[in-house]
C-alpha positions as semicolon CSV with decimal commas, in nm:
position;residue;x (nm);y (nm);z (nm)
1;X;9,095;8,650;8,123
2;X;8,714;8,480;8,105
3;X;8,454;8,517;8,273
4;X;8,433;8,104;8,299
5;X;8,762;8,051;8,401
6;X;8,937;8,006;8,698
7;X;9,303;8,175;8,726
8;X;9,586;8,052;8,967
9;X;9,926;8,071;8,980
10;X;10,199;7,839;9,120
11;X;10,570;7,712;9,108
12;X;10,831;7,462;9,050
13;X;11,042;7,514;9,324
14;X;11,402;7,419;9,316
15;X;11,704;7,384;9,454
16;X;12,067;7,211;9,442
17;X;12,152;6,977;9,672
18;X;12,519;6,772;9,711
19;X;12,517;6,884;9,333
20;X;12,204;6,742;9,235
21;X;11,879;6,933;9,162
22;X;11,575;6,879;9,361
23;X;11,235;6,987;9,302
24;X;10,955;7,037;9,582
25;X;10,656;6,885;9,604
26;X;10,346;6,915;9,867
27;X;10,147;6,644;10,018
28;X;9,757;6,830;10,016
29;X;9,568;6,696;10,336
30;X;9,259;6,719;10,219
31;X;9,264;6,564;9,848
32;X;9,522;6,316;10,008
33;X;9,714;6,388;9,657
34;X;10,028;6,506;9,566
35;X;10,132;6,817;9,355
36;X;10,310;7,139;9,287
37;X;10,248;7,464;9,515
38;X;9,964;7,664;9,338
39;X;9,641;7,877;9,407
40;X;9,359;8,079;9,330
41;X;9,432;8,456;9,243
42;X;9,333;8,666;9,451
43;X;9,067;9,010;9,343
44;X;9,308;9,271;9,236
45;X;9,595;9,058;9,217
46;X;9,848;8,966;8,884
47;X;9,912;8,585;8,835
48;X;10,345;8,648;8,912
49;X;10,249;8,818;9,250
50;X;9,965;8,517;9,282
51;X;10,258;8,271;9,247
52;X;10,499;8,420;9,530
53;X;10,246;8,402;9,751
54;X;10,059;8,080;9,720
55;X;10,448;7,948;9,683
56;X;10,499;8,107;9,996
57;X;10,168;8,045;10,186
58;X;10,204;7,639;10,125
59;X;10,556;7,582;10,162
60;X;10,695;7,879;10,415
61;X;10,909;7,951;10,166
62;X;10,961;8,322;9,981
63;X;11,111;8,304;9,663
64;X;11,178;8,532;9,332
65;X;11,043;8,379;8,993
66;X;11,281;8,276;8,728
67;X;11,102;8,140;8,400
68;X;10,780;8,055;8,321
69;X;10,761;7,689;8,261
70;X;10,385;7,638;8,147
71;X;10,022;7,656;8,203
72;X;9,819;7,381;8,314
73;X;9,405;7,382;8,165
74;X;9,178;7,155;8,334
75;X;8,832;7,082;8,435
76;X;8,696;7,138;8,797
77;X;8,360;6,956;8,926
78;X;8,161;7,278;8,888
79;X;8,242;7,240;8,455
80;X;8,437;7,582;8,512
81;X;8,784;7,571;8,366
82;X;9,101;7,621;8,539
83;X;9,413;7,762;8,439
84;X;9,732;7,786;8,601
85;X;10,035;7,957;8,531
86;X;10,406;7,822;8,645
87;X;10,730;7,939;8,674
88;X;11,018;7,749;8,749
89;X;11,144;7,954;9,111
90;X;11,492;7,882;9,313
91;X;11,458;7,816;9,677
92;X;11,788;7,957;9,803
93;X;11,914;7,831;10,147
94;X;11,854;8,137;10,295
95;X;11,506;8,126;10,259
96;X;11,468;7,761;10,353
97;X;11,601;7,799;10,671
98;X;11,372;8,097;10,739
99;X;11,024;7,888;10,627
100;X;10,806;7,874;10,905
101;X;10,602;7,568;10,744
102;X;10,446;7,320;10,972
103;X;10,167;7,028;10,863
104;X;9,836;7,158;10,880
105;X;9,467;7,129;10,692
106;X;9,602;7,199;10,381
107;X;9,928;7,055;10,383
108;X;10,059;6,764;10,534
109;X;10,408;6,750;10,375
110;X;10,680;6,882;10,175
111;X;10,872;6,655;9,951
112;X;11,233;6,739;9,791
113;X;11,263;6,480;9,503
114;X;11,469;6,439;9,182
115;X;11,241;6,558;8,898
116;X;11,277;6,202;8,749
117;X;11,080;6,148;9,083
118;X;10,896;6,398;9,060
119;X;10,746;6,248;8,733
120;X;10,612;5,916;8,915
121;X;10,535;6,097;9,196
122;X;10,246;6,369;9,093
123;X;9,899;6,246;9,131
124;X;9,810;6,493;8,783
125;X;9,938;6,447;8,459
126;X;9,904;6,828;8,424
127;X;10,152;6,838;8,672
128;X;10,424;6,582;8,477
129;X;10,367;6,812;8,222
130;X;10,490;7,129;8,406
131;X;10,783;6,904;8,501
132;X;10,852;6,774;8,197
133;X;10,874;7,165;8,080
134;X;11,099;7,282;8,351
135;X;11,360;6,974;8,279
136;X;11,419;7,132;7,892
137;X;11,525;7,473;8,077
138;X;11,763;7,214;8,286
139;X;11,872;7,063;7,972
140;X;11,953;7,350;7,791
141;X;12,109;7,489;8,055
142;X;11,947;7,789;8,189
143;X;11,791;7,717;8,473
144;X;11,975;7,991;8,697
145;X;11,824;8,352;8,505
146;X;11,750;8,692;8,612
147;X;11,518;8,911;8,445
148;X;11,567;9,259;8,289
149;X;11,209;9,405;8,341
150;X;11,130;9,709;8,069
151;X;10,856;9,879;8,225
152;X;10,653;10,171;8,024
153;X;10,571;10,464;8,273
154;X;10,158;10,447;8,403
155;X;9,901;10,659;8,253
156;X;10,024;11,069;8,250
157;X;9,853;11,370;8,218
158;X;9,782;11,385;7,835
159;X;10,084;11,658;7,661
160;X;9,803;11,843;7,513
161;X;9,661;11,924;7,842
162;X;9,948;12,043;7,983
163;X;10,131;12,365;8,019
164;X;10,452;12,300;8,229
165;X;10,730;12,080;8,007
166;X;10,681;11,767;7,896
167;X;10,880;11,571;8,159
168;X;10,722;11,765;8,381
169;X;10,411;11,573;8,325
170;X;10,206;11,408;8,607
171;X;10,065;11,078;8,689
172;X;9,685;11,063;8,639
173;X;9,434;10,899;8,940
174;X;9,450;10,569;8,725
175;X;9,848;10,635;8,632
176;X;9,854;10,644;9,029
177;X;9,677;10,317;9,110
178;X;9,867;10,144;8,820
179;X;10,193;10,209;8,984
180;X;10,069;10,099;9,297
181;X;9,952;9,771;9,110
182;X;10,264;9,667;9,008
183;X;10,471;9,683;9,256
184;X;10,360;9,308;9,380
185;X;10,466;9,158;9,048
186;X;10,783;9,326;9,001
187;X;10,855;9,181;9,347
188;X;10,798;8,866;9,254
189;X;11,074;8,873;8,980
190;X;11,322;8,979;9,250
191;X;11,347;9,340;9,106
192;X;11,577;9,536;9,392
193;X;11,758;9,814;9,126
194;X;11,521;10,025;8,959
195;X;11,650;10,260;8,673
196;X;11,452;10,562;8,531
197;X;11,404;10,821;8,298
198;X;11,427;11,158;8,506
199;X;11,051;11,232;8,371
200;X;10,803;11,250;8,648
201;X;10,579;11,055;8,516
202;X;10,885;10,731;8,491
203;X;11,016;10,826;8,830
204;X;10,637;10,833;8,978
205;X;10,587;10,512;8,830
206;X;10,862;10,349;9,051
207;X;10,830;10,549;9,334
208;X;10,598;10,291;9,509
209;X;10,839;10,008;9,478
210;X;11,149;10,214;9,537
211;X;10,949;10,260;9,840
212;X;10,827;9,879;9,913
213;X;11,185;9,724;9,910
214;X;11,398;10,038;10,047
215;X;11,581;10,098;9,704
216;X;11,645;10,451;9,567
217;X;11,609;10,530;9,202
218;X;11,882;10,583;8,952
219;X;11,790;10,878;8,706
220;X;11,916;10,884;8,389
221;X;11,886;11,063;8,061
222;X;12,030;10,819;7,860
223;X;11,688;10,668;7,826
224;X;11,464;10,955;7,829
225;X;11,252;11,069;7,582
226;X;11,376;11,436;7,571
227;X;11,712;11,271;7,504
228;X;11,553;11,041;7,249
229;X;11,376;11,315;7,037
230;X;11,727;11,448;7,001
231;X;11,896;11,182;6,906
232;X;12,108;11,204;7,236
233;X;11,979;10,849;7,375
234;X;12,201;10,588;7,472
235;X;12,028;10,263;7,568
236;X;12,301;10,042;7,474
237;X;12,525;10,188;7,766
238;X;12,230;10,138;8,056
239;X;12,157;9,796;7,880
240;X;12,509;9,716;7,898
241;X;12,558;9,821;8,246
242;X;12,239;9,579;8,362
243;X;12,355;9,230;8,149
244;X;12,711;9,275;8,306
245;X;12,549;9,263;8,648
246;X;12,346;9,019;8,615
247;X;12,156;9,103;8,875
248;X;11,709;9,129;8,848
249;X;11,677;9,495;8,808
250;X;11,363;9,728;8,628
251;X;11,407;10,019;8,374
252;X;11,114;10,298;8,350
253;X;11,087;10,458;8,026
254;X;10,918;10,585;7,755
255;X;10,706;10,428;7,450
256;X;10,920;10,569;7,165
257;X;11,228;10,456;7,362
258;X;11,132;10,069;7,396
259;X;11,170;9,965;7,087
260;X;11,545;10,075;7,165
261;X;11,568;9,919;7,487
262;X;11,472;9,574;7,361
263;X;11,662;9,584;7,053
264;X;11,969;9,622;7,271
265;X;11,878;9,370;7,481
266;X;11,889;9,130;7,180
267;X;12,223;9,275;7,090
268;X;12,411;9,283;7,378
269;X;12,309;8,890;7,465
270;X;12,341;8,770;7,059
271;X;11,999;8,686;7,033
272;X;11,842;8,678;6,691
273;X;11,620;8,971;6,613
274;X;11,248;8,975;6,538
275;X;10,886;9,043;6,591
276;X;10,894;8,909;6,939
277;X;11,096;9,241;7,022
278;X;10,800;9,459;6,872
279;X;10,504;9,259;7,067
280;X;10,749;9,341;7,363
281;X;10,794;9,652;7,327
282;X;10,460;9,738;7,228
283;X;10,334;9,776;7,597
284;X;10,038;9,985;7,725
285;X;10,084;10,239;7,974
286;X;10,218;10,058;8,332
287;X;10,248;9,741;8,160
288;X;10,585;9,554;8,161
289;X;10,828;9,330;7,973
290;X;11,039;9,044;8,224
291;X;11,310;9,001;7,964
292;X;11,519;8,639;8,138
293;X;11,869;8,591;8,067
294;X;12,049;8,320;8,201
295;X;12,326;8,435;8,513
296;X;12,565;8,179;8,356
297;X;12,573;8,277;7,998
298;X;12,456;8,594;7,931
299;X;12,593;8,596;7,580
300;X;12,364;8,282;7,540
301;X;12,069;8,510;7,426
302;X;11,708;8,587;7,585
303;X;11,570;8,305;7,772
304;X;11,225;8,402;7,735
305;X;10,986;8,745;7,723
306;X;10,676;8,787;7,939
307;X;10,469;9,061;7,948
308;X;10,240;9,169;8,238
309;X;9,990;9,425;8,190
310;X;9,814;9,582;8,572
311;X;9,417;9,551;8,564
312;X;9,365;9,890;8,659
């Protein structure tokens, strides 16, 4: 991120209705315009987290991001510029019945609309855009996903400076705060199974969401690194297990062992192999990978890859 920039975060939310798919718009009192849910990020915050809750704050609504559909760069009055960062996000009927949304200063409407609507509707061509991005995920047919987040374990106690055995290994003061950090964005995907190595250092990386949405974590060796240096890792099996459920769901592991992870990804949905698997497996310590498949067609091959690193 710049210094001269301004980041924000928003949504196209979605939903079917009698079969056909609407897309939600808001009526701003203020600007007396009309546009997608968005806002400003707030200190501390990562743009996915920034998204669920400006989503949520303007429309009542609490929803899990799908895919990212684009990112808007304009100009604001103060010659700052200002970048924004979509993803497309179902509005289930649960959660519509629970929004609490009323008109107020900022918004005086909602609006559900056909995206074809949509498109005449916006007052911002930066906003057809975002639509216009959103209806080739409809065309192609992937519009309903759920990620597969590969998360490396935060910052450890360095193996040099430690005595005990290796998964043994703590969590540093940053490692600590970096775990805390991303529990908001791993929310925001949906994540509600967590899967580990049985390292400290991967389980105390989860710990705080385990925590946050009343989840315990499954251990297993199949992705460790102990069972990795020995040749006894099995990420195809826990990969396997995750694309079959199709459900959003996070796996903690180890650098060496990525690579593995992601390469099985590929495999087990019959997507094409390449350097986009190295860039996403390539992650720094607490950063993750949102790997989207589509809940329809698994077999269909990765949607898209994202990768989220926590500013601490």
């Amino acid at each position: 991120m710049t210094e001269t920039a301004v980041y924000a975060a928003g949504g196209v939310v979605w939903r079917i209705v009698d079969d056909k798919l609407r897309v939600l718009l808001i009526h701003r009192t203020k600007y007396r315009d009309v546009t997608l849910p968005k806002g400003k990020v707030d200190p501390g915050e990562m743009l996915a987290e920034t998204a669920v809750r400006e989503i949520h704050e303007e429309t009542g609504i609490r929803v899990s991001l799908g895919v990212p559909v684009g990112v808007s760069r304009y100009r604001l009055p103060s010659k700052r510029t200002k970048i924004v960062h979509y993803w497309a996000a179902e509005a289930t009927d649960a959660a519509i019945r629970a929004s609490d949304f009323v008109p107020n200063k900022e918004i005086a409407a909602l609006e559900w609309v056909t995206p074809k609507k949509a498109i005449s509707r916006l007052s911002y061509p930066v906003d057809v855009e975002i639509i216009e991005n959103f209806l080739r995920l409809v065309d192609e047919g992937v519009l309903r996903t759920f990620p597969i987040v590969v998360l490396r374990h935060a910052k450890a106690v360095a193996r040099e400076e430690w005595e005990g055995k290796d998964a043994a290994r703590p969590l540093t003061a940053r490692g600590r705060k970096q775990a805390r950090a991303i529990v908001g964005p791993l929310r925001a995907f949906g994540v509600r199974r967590i899967v580990s190595s049985p390292a400290v250092r991967c389980v105390k990386t989860v710990a705080p969401l385990a925590e946050a949405v009343g989840r315990k974590i499954d251990t297993t060796k199949l992705i460790s690194q102990n069972a990795w240096e020995d040749g006894r890792s099995d990420a195809r099996t826990v990969i396997g297990e995750r694309v079959r459920s199709r459900k959003p769901a996070v796996l903690c592991s180890h650098g060496p062992v990525l690579p593995d992870i992601l390469s099985e990804l590929a495999l087990a949905t019959g997507t094409l192999r390449g350097s986009y698997l190295g860039s996403a497996s390539a992650l720094e310590f607490g950063a993750f990978s949102a790997v989207h498949l589509s809940v329809d067609s698994p077999g269909s091959g990765i949607v898209t890859i994202e990768t989220h690193v926590p500013k601490v």
